[in-house]
Every structure is written in structure tokens, then in C-alpha cells.
N, C-alpha and C positions, 0 to 999 in steps of 0.2 A: 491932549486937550489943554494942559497947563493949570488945570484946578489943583489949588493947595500946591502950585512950585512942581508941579508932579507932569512926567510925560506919559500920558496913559492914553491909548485909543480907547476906542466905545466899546469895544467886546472886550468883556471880562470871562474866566472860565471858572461856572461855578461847580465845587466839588462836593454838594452833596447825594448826588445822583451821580455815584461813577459805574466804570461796567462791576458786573460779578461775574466770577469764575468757581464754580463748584465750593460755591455758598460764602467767597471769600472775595474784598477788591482785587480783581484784576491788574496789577499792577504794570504786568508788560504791557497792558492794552492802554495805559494811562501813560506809561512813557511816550508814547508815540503820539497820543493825543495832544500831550505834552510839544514834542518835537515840531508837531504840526504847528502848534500856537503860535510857539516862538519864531518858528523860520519866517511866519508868516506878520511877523512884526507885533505881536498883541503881547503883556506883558504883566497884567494882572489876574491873581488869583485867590480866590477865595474859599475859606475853610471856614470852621467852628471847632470846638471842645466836643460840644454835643453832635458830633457827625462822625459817628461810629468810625473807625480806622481811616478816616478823610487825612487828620494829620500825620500819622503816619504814612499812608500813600504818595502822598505831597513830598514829604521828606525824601522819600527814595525815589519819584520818578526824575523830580525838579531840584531842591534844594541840594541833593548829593551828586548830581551831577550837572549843575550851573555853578557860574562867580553868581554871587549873590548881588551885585549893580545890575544884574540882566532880566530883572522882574522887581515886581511887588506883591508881597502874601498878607493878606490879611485874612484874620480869628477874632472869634470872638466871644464873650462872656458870659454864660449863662449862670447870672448868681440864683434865679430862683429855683436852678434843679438841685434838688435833695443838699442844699446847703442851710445849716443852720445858725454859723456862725460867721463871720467877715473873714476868718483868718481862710475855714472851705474856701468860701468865694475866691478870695485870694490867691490860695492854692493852683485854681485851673490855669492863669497865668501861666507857672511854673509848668503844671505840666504839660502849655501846650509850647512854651519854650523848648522842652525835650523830644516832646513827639515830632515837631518839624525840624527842630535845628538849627533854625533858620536864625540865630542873634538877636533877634529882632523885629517888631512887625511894624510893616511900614503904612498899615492901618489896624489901626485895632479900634473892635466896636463891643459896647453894652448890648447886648444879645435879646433880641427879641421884648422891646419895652412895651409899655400897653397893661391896661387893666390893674390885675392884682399882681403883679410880676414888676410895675414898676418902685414898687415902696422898698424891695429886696436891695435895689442900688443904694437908693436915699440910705436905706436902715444902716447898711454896709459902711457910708462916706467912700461909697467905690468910685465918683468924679474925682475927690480931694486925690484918692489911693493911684488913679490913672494917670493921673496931674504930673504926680513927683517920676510914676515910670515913664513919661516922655524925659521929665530932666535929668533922668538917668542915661536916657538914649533909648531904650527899651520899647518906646511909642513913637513912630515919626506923627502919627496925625489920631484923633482920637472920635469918635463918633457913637451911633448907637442905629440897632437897625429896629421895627417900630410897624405894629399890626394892632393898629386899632383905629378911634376916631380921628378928628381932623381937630376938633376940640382938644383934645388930650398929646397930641401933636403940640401945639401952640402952647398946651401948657408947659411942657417939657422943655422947648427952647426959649422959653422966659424964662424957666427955673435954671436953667443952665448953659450959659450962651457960650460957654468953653468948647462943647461941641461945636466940630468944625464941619462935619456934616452926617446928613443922614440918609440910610439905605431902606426905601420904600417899595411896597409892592405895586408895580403899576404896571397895567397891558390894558389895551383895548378895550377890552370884553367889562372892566374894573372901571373903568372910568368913571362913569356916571353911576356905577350900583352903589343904590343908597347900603349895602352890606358892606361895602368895601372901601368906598369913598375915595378911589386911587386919585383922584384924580384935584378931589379939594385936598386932601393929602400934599400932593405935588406942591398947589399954590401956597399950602401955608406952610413948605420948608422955603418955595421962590421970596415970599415977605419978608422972612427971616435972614435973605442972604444968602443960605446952606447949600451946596453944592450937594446934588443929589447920586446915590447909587441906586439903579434899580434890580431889583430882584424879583422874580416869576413875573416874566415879561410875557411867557406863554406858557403863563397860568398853570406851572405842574404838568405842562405836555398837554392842557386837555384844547389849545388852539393851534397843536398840530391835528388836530381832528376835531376842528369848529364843526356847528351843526351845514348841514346841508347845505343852505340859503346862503351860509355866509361864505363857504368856499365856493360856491358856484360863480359868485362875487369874483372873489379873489383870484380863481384858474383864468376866468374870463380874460383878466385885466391884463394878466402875467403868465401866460400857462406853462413857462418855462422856472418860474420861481416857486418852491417848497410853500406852504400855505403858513407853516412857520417863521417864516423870512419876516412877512408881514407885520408879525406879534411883536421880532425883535426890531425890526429895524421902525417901528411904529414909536417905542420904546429910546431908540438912539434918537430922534428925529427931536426928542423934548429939550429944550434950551436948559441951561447949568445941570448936565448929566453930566458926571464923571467917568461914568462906564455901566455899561447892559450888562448884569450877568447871564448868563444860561449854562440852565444847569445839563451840559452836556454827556451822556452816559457810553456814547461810545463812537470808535472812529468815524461814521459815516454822521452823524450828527454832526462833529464836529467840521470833518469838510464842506459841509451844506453851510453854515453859519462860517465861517473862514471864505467860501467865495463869492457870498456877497457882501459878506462887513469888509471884507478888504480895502473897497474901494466906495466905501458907503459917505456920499456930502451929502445925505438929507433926501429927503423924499419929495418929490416934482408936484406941482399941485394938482396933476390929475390923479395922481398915487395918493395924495390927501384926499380926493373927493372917492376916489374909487374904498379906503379905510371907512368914511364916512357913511359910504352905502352900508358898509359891513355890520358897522354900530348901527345904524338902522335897522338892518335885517334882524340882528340881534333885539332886537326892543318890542319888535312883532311876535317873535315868540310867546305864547302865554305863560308865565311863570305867577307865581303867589305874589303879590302886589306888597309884600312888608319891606318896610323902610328900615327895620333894625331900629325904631324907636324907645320898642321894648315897654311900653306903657302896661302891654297886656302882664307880663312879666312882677309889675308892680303891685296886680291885684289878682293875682293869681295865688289859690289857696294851697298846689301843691307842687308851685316851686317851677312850673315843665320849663321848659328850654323853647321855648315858642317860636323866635327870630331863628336859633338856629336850625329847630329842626327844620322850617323854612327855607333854608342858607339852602341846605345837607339836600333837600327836593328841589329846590333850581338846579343845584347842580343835576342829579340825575334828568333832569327833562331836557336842558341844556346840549349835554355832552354823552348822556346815555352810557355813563359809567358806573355801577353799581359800586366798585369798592372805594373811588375818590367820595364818591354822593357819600358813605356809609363813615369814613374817613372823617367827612366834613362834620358829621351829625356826631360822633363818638367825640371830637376834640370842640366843638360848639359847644355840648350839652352838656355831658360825659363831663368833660376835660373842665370844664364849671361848675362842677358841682351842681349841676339841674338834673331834674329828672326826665327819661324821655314820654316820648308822646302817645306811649301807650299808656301810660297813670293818668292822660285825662281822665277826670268827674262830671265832663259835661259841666260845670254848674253856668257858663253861659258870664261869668263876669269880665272873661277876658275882651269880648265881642261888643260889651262896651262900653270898652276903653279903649279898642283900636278905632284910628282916625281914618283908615283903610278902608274900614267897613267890612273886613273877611271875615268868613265865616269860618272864623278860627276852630271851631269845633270839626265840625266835615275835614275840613285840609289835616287835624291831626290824626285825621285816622286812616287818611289819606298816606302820612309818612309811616304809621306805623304799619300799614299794608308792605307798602314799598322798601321801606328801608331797614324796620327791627322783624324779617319775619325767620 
């Protein structure tokens, strides 16, 4: 595509979903995933620190046995996990220089910004620290990747316009949910300039198994196309994308996404109207009506997790998967320090404070049937 000087098609291979093999990565099965990528002209890939033996994997299918001009690897930073001090922070650098081997990264990103996770960079002076390892050689391009509001997006590339771009969670099913905001997300890195990466284009796998209505849609339209095809190349089709990751786990994934990205110029506008229906069908589903406002949250006496244990039960109605749904609700509420939605009191103050008008009590008991039982 030529963003940032760089020749990158739209499928990127991401590595933190790789196969397992009697409880360990599979490494020969990622060679070959590997060999697949490449033969087939595709030439980025993506890692983190925080992806359990990902760098290492990487190292021995790709970087030990490629020239290093024949791809591009990007890692990336998690200064908020269990680091105390800037020099930790600084540290993972180093070690994920060793675990891949790779010289070099020819993207390196601030790892997961958003909420309380982003003051850990600021605290650190990790932009000023990234800065000097490009003019070392160390960093060919520098970015950050970014799970939260659309607001807090905007703030981040005012406070720091040195970012050259950023990698957001955007697919379909995300677009318009007010939890997720993929998709005002998208416009306010377009305003900025930023060339975009996206990441869970199919949503963590759960839009290779949309609900009913919505693959009924998509078999109709295509019946010779994976219902996942749709997620990624719905994804590729966004103007200043640098590259679709998917997070590919094993050989037949990856052939399915390698033969239609091969040859992918954009989606036809009956393929646009036919997605269209899709997100429609999606929107008819009944799901908990919260916008992620969080008002309730504000005047709430004993802290709960409101918006997400909400999140945590769209999912399950959604996709009918009990440990993504349990997932969601464990790293929402849990993972914030909120309490879940069995310590409702009832006292009825949340209900009104929401503009929704839910009847936030009922629906909390609602998840805790469902999802803490």
C-alpha cells in the first residue's frame, strides 16, 4: 500500500492466537503458516511482549530462517503490566529484541492505550525513550495500539502527534456499538491523518460464527465464501488501512484468508449493500440497550460494573458463547476494579441516572444468573 514509505498488502498475520501442540506453540505448524504467508506475497507480522512464547515462535519459524528485507515484524509495549519503574518498562524492549532476533522492528507500538494504562507511558517519558530508539535505528516507524473511547483517541493524538499511526479494533458487528465505538474510533484517527492498523477484524473468531440471521445474509450472497471472509475483507475495504490483522491459529485458516486476500481490490457495491443487510440484522437482535455512558456507575453505592456486565451479556446473546461472554465480563468489571452484578442492593439509584431508561436492576440479575453462576 505505500503508508509510512512501506510495501505492505492488507493481510497482516497476527500472532497471538497461534496453533497449540500438547499445551505448547506449535512451532512446525507456524512454519508452514508461515511459508504459506510469504509465498503468497503478504509480509507483515505481528507480535507483543505480552503474548506468551509469540516472540519466540516468530524467531524460529520466520526470522531464523528468512533475510530479514523479506517481511516486517512488529511488537509492542506493555508498560502497564506489573512494571514499576521506567527502567521495567524499558526493559521489555530488550527482551523482546532477544526473543525475536529480529535487529530491529520495523513497527513498534505503545501496547494497548486507553483508560488507566495510559498515564504508565506519560509517567514513564516512554514517547521521548521510543523517539531516540528510532535514531538509533531500533524503530523504523512508531505508533500505539488503543481500546477505548473516541474521545480519549483524540486526546492522545493531540498530546502526541509523533505517533505515526495507530492500530484499532474495528469489524462490522463494532461499528456502530456504542461499547466499542470502532467505527468513530476509525474517523478520529482519519482527522488526524494516521494511517490505520486494524486488529479483531472478526471479533476474536466470534464473526466466523455470526448469529443465524446474519450468515443466512452472507451464505445467500456468497455461498462459496467462509462467513469470515466478510469480517476481514469488510475491514480491508476502509480507506488509509495499512494492513487487516487476523489473528490466524492454524493452517486451514490461513489458506481460507490467503485466497481471497490475494487478490482482494475492494468490495463491489452489491457486497457493500449485501454487509449492510448484515449490520442490520445485527441491530434487530434484542440486546441491553447501554451505551457505555456509565452515568449509572457514577451514582452507584457499591462500585458494580454496570456497562460491563452489560458488554459481558450482549456478548452471550449475540454469539452464544459462554466463556468469550464470561471473558468479557471478568476483564470489564474484574479487570477494573468494579464489583460484579451479584453485590447489587437494589437501592434503584442507578435506574435513574440512566438515559436508557433500563431497568438496570432486573438485567443485573439477569447476568448474574447467566454468567457468575
Amino acid at each position: 500500500m505505500g503508508y509510512l514509505g512501506e510495501e505492505i498488502r492488507k493481510l497482516g498475520f497476527g500472532l497471538m492466537r497461534l496453533p497449540q501442540k500438547d499445551g505448547a506453540i506449535d512451532v512446525e505448524q507456524v512454519k508452514e503458516m508461515v511459508d504459506l504467508f510469504l509465498e503468497a506475497g503478504f509480509t507483515y507480522f505481528d507480535t507483543a511482549w505480552a503474548y506468551a512464547g509469540s516472540e519466540d515462535a516468530i524467531r524460529q519459524a520466520l526470522v531464523e530462517r528468512y533475510p530479514r528485507e523479506r517481511y516486517q515484524l512488529a511488537t509492542k509495549n506493555a508498560a502497564w503490566i506489573n512494571c514499576k519503574t521506567k527502567e521495567e518498562a524499558y526493559a521489555q524492549f530488550d527482551t523482546s529484541l532477544a526473543q525475536t532476533g529480529a535487529g530491529y522492528f520495523d513497527f513498534y507500538l505503545l501496547h494497548n492505550l486507553g483508560e488507566s494504562r495510559t498515564r504508565y507511558f506519560d509517567d514513564f517519558d516512554m514517547w521521548n525513550w521510543a523517539q531516540e530508539k528510532k535514531k538509533a535505528g531500533l524503530i523504523k516507524h512508531l505508533g500505539f495500539s488503543f481500546h477505548s473511547t473516541p474521545e480519549e483517541l483524540e486526546e492522545i493524538l493531540n498530546a502526541h502527534p509523533q505517533a505515526e499511526f495507530v492500530q484499532l479494533q474495528i469489524n462490522y458487528a463494532d461499528w456502530d456499538n456504542p461499547a466499542v465505538q470502532s467505527g468513530r474510533c476509525y474517523e478520529v484517527a482519519r482527522k488526524y491523518g494516521k494511517p490505520v492498523i486494524i486488529m479483531e477484524p472478526v471479533k476474536g473468531g466470534m464473526l466466523a460464527t455470526p448469529p443465524e440471521s446474519v450468515e443466512k445474509i452472507l451464505k445467500e450472497a456468497e455461498p462459496q465464501s467462509s462467513v469470515a471472509s466478510w469480517a476481514v475483507r469488510f475491514a480491508a475495504d476502509l480507506e488509509g488501512v495499512i494492513t487487516v490483522l487476523s489473528g490466524m491459529s492454524n493452517v486451514d485458516q490461513m489458506k481460507d484468508n490467503l485466497s481471497y486476500m490475494k487478490s482482494f481490490a475492494g468490495f463491489s457495491e452489491n457486497q457493500k449493500d449485501t454487509l449492510k443487510q448484515a449490520q442490520e440484522a445485527l441491530k434487530k437482535i434484542p440486546l441491553i440497550p447501554c451505551t457505555s455512558c456509565n452515568y449509572c456507575a457514577k451514582v452507584c453505592p457499591m462500585g458494580i460494573g454496570i456497562s460491563g456486565s452489560f458488554t459481558a451479556m450482549n456478548y452471550l446473546t449475540l454469539y452464544h458463547d459462554i466463556n468469550a461472554a464470561k471473558h468479557q465480563e471478568d476483564w470489564l468489571v474484574c479487570g477494573h476494579g468494579l464489583k460484579r452484578a451479584d453485590e447489587c442492593i437494589k437501592c434503584g439509584k442507578c435506574e435513574e441516572a440512566c438515559p436508557q431508561h433500563i431497568a438496570i436492576r432486573d438485567r443485573l440479575v439477569e447476568v448474574s444468573g447467566a454468567l457468575l453462576k
